[in-house]
C-alpha positions in Angstrom: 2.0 -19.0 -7.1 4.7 -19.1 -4.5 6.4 -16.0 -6.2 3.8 -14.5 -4.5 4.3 -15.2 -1.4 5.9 -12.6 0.3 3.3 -9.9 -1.3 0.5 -11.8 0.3 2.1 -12.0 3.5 3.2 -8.0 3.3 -0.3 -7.7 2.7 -1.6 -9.7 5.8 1.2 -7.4 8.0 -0.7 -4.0 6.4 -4.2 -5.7 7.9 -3.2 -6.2 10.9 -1.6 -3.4 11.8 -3.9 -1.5 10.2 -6.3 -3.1 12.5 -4.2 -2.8 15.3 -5.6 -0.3 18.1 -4.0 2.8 17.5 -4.3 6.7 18.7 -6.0 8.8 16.0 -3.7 12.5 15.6 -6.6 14.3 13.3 -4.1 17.1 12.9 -2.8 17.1 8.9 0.4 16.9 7.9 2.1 15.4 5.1 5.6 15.1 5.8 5.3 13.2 9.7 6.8 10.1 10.0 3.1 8.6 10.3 2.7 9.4 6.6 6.5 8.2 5.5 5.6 5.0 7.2 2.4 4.9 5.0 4.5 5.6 2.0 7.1 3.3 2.4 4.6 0.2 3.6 2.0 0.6 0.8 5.3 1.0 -2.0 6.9 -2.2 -0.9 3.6 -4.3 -1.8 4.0 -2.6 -5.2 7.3 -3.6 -5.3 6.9 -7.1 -4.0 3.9 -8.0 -6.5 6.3 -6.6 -9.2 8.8 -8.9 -8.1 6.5 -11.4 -8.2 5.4 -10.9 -11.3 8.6 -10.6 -12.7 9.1 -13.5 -14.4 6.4 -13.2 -16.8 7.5 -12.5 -20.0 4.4 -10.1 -21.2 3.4 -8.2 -18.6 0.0 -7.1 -20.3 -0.6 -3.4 -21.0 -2.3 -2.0 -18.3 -0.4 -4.4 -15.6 1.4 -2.0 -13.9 -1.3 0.7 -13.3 -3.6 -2.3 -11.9 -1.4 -2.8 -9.5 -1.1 0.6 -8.5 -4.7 1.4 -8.5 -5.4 -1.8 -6.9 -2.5 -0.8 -3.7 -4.2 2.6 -3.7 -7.6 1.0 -3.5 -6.7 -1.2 -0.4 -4.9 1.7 1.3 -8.8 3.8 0.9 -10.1 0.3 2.1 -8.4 0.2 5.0 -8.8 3.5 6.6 -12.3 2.7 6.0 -12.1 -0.1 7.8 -10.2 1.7 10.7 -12.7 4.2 11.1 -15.4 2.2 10.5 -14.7 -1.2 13.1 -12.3 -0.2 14.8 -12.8 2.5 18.1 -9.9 4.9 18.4 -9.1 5.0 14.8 -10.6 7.6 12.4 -10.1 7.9 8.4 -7.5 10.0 7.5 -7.1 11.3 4.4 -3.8 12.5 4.1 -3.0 8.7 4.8 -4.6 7.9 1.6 -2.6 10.4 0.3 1.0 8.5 1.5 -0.6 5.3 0.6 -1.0 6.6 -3.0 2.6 8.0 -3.1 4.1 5.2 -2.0 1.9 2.6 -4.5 3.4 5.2 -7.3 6.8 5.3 -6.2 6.8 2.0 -5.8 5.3 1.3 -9.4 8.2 3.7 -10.5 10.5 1.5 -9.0 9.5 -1.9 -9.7 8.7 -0.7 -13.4 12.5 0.4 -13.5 13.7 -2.4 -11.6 11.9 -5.7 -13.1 9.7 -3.8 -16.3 
């Protein structure tokens, strides 16, 4: 269970700052830092559970897309969250939208890298 370790903890750091206070910029745009940031946080949990999971000698069919959907799914939770709890913060969709990029390209990666 320790191999999983540092995706449980990179998961604790995504709640809390995506519970962190923040300034909500409603304006949409893909390709800001903001939504690189998103991209690159929500792929390294895919690749950390990957690496976690790397060991395992069957994988199980539908493995990787679990943990894609299941990053993706957490990302949607947490801008929930934000603009549900948390004043100051609003749901933004085009956050979801990096979130989901990044779950892919880090499913791409680990699939590559540890598959």
């Amino acid at each position: 269970m320790t191999r999983y370790l540092p995706a449980f903890v990179w998961l604790l750091i995504i709640t809390y700052l995506s519970t962190s206070p923040g300034i909500s910029l409603p304006a949409f745009s893909l390709f800001s830092a903001d939504k690189l940031a998103h991209a690159v946080v929500y792929g390294m949990l895919v690749v950390l559970l990957w690496f976690g999971h790397r060991r395992q000698r069957d994988l199980g069919k539908y493995w990787g897309i679990s943990v894609f959907l299941g990053a993706t799914l957490y990302g949607a939770f947490m801008e929930y969250i934000q603009a549900t709890y948390f004043p100051g913060r609003s749901f933004e969709f085009d956050d979801m939208i990096a979130n989901a990029v990044g779950a892919a390209a880090g499913w791409v990666f680990g699939k590559w890298r540890f598959g």
